[in-house]
N, C-alpha and C positions, 0 to 999 in steps of 0.2 A: 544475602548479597543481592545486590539487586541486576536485572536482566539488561542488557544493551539495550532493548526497546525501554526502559524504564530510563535507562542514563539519556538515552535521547528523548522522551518528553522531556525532564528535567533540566535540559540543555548543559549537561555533560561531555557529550558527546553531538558535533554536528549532525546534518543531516537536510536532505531537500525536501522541507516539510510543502506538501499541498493541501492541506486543511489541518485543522482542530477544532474540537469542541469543548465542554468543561468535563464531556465524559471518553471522547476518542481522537485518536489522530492519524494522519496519514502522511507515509511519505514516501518518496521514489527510494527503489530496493537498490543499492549499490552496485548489487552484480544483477542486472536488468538481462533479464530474456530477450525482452523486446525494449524500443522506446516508450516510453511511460510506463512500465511497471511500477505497481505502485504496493507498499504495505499498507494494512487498516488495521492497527491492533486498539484496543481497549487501554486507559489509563489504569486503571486496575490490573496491578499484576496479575495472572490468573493463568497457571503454566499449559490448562488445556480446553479451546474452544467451548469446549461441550459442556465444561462445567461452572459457565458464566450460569448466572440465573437467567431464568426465559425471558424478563424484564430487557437485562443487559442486553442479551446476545439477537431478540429482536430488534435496539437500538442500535446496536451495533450493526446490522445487516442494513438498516435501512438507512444509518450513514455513508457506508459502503457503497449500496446502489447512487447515493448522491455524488460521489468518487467517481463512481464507473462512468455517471454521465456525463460528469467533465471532463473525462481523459478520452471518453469514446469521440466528444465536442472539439477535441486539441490537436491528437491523435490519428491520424491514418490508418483505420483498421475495418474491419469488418464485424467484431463483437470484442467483447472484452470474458477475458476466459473469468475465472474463480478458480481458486485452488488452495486449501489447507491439507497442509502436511504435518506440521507442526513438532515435528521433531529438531530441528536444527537450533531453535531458540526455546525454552520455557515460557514463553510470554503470549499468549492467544494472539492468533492471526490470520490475517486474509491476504491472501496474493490477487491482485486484480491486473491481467496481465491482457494490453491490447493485441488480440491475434487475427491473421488474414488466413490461416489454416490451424487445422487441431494441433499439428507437431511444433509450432510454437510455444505449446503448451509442457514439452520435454522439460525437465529439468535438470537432464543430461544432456542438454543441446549446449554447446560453447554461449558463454556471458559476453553481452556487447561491451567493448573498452569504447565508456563515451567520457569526453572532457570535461573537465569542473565547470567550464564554461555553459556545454552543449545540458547536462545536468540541469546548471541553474537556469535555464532557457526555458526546459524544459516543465521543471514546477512551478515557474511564474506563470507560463501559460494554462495551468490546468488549476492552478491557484486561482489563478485570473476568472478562471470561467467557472470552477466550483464557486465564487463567492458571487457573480452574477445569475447564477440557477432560483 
């Protein structure tokens, strides 16, 4: 069966996409830490990080830094954290999460409620600037 990140490339299932490639994609996390938290998983299902090939998971990192620098360009922050967990979904992935201190980075910190509106605002604009980088 295939994973929620898979049903969203696929476009099964919405979602506030900020980039794609023919091999990865990005999109703002639903229940967002901060403004522009974003996911970078891999089109290839592949349930855990570390057992992309070094090919992949190089590509993968260096779309990611291209992510980071359009959300750090959009975003109000002082660095943009990284964070794999990777237990919550079977599907490899990267949290790229805009923080002005470490504890932003909790993932026991309460989830921002932002609107469909403030959402779509917000991955145009890092869309916006990912596709001009």
């Amino acid at each position: 069966m295939a994973t929620i990140f898979t049903r969203i490339v696929q476009g099964e299932i919405p979602c506030y996409k900020i980039a794609e490639s023919d091999r990865f994609f990005a999109f703002l996390d639903i229940n967002p830490l901060t403004k522009g938290h974003t996911l970078v998983i891999p089109k290839t299902e592949t349930d855990y990080l570390f057992d992309l090939s070094e090919e992949e998971y190089a590509q993968l990192m260096l779309f990611a830094k291209r992510v980071a620098h359009a959300i750090e360009k959009t975003v109000a922050c002082k660095r943009i954290g990284m964070a794999v967990i990777g237990l919550e979904v079977p599907h490899a992935h990267i949290h790229l999460i805009p923080i002005n201190r470490e504890s932003d980075m909790l993932f026991s910190n309460p989830k921002l409620k932002l609107s469909t509106e403030e959402m779509q605002q917000i991955a145009r604009n890092i869309s916006e600037t990912f596709k001009a980088l």
